[in-house]
C-alpha positions, 0 to 999 in steps of 0.5 A, a space after each residue: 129459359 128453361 125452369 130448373 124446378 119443372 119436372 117430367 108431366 107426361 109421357 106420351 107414347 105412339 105407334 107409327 108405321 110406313 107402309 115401306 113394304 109396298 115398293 120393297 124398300 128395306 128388304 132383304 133375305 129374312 125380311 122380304 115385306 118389311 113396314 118400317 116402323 117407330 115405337 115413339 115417345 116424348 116427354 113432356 115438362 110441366 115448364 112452359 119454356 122447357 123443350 121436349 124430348 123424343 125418342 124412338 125404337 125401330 121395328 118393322 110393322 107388326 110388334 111395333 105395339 108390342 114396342 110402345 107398350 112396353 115404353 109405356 110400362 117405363 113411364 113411372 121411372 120417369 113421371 115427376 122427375 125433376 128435368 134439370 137433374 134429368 139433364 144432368 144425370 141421364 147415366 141416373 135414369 138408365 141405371 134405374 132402368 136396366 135395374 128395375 128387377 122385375 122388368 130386368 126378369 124380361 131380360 135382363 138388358 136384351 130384347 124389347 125392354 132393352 130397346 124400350 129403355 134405349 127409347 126412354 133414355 136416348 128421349 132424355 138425351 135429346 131434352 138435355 141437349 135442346 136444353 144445352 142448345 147444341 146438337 147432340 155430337 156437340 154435347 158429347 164432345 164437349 163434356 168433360 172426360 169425368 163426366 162422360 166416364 160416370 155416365 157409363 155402367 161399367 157391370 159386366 165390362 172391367 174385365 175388358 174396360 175399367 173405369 180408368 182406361 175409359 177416363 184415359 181414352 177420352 181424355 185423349 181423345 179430347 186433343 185435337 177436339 177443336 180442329 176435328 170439329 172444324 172439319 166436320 162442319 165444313 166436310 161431314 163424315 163419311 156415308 156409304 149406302 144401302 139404297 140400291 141394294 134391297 132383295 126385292 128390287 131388279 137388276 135394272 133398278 139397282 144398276 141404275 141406283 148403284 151409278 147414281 150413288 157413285 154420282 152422288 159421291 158415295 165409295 161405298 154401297 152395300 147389296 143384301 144377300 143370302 137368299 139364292 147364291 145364283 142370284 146373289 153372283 148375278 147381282 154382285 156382278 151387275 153392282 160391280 159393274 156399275 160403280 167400278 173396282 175402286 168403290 167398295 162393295 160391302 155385303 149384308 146376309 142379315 143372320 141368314 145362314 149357318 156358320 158352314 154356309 156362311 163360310 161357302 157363300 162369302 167365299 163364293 162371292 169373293 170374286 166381287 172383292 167385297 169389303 165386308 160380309 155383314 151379319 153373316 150368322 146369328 148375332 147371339 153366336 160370337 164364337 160363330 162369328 170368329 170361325 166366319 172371320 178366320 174362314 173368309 179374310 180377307 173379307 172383312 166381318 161386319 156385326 153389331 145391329 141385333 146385338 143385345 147389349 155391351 156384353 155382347 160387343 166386349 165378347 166379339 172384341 175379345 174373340 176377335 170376331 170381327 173386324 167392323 163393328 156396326 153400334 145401332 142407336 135403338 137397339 141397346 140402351 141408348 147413348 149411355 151404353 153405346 158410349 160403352 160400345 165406342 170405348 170398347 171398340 176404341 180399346 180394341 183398335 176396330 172401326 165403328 161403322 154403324 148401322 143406320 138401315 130403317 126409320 130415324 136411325 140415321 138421324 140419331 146415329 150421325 150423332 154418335 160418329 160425330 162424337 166418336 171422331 171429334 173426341 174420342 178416336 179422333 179418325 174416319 179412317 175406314 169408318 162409314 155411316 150407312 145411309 137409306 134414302 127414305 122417310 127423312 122429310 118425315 123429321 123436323 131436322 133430317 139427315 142432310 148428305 153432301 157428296 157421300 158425307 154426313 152434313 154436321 147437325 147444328 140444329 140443338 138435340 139428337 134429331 129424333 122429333 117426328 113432324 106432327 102431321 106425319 104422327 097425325 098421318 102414319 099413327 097405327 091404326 087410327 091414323 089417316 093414312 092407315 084409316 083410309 087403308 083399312 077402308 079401301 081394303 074393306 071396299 075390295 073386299 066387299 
């Protein structure tokens, strides 16, 4: 049994790297040769039966060290705190995170402190359901309404949330919980793909990748564009040929054009009928997005995966900017505030569908979804999780996809645990695969 006097002793912090860059998986039109990556950390309890925790931020190669040091300048918030008020209070921690005045000056609640605090605090989330000896979904759906409302910083949000409608949406949210848990576990929850669509592959391949998707059971996938209009219609036109005209085709620029541009390019594609137009211009500009949004419908505007904080979301909502919003498990602050982020988008009536395209974000952000259609939405009505067929067996509980659907995690946590021989392997610069890297590369150069 966990001890309810043992205190955090250690927080160990790592630099993990897959060499991804090198078939060209996960690449697109602002990042052609990405290494996905894992700002890691897990905290460790001086109490022998107490479990760890673990939790990471994603990048993609080079500042992933930029990544685990500004985890590990965290690390005094959270050194000799006590595990079972940890457990449960985690809003606790994150208030004294995001309020940390000095390193708020970094922001504040943006950037690579933001992301470093998400690690932190989504690391605490996962020590506190392996304690609860549920997966993470199950820990969320089962709180108490009360509870889950305190866990929320509400600073910059009453104006779009109070306090009292949050309380309201959940404790509805809450009827109808048991019988929606009964049917995530014996169906799952809706997936799309993003695997046949990286820039960097041919059209043979993603012909091929895109028909096996369908085979597999997938409505959805996602092609990335942006770079060259003439190769994104030749490409648009071998994907869509190859699923049919009833799976939907969505689309990802990934910030890469102006408003203007963006506007001519979605228009230019929609021969395709895409269902959505992802990140069509920088995430910072919500009113760009809402001019985007007008400019294309009925394609839809899908954003959210660079999208700093809380704030940023409640502005796309009140503008009307966007029609799907994409929550990312390891770009803002962690469980709490994407519990804000789901509220938002509940109050405001817009989908969530999240972003889930690198390392570990699709075995975190399963959880999420989960949560939000067992106790809060209560649908998956047009609502997908993306899935990318790459670097799950590096996980000790990874993603499991049946029939284009998300297998429910039963596993207790939030799915985050790395295997120890692929830390031991993947760690930056020292680990083996990167060690006999940099030797072979000395070889030829020699």
């Amino acid at each position: 049994m966990p001890a309810t006097d043992a205190r955090i002793a250690a927080v160990d912090t790592y630099d993990i790297r897959f060499p991804t860059s090198r078939e060209l998986d996960g690449s697109d039109a602002m990042n052609p040769d990405p290494d996905y990556s894992a700002a890691y950390v897990v905290l460790r309890a001086d109490g022998p039966a107490e479990p760890a925790g673990h939790g990471f931020a994603f990048t993609i190669g080079r500042g992933n060290d930029v990544q685990v040091a500004a985890i590990h300048a965290l690390r005094h918030h959270v050194l000799g705190r006590s595990v079972a008020d940890l457990c449960a209070d985690p809003g606790a921690l994150y208030r004294d995170l995001t309020s940390d005045s000095q390193l708020r000056w970094l922001g504040p609640e943006k950037g690579v402190m933001h992301m470093a605090i998400g690690a932190v605090v989504n690391a605490v989330w996962d020590l506190a359901a392996r304690r609860a000896g549920k997966p993470l979904w199950r820990l969320l759906a089962d709180a108490e309404p009360e509870w889950l409302t305190t866990q929320i910083d509400f600073r910059y949000l009453t104006d779009a949330l109070t306090p009292d409608e949050a309380l309201d949406l959940l404790r509805r949210g809450r009827k109808g919980a048991a019988e929606r848990t009964g049917d995530l576990l014996a169906t799952g929850y809706p997936a799309y793909t993003t695997s046949p669509g990286w820039l960097g592959y041919d059209d043979t391949k993603l012909a091929r990748l895109a028909a096996g998707a369908v085979a597999d059971g997938f409505r959805q996938i996602k092609l990335k564009v942006g770079a060259d209009l003439d190769d994104d219609v030749r490409r648009c036109r071998v994907a869509r040929a190859a699923v049919g005209p009833d799976v939907r085709l969505a689309l990802d620029a990934n910030q890469r054009w102006d408003v203007p541009e963006a506007i001519r390019w979605t228009n230019a594609l929609a021969e395709f009928d895409p269902y959505w137009i992802e990140e069509p211009t920088s995430p910072d500009d919500v009113l760009g997005h809402a001019a985007v949004r007008r400019a294309v419908a009925p394609v839809k505007v899908a954003t959210g995966e660079h999208a700093h904080n809380r704030v940023v979301f409640k502005q796309l909502l009140q503008a009307g900017a966007v029609d799907i919003v994409q929550i990312d498990a390891a770009r803002v602050g962690g469980v709490n505030e994407n519990l804000a982020i789901l509220l938002l988008a509940a109050k405001y009536g817009v989908p969530v569908c999240p972003h889930a395209g690198g390392v570990g974000l699709c075995e975190l952000v399963q959880h999420l979804a989960m949560f939000d259609y067992v106790a809060l939405s209560g649908t998956t009505e047009d609502r997908v999780v993306e899935y990318v067929d790459h670097l799950h067996d590096h996980f000790l509980d990874p993603v499991v996809i049946r029939e284009g659907h998300y297998a429910a995690p039963t596993a207790p946590g939030f799915s985050a645990a790395l295997r120890p021989e692929s830390i031991a392997r993947y760690t930056y610069p020292g680990g083996a695969f990167w060690a006999a890297d940099a030797e072979r590369t000395e070889g030829r150069t020699a």
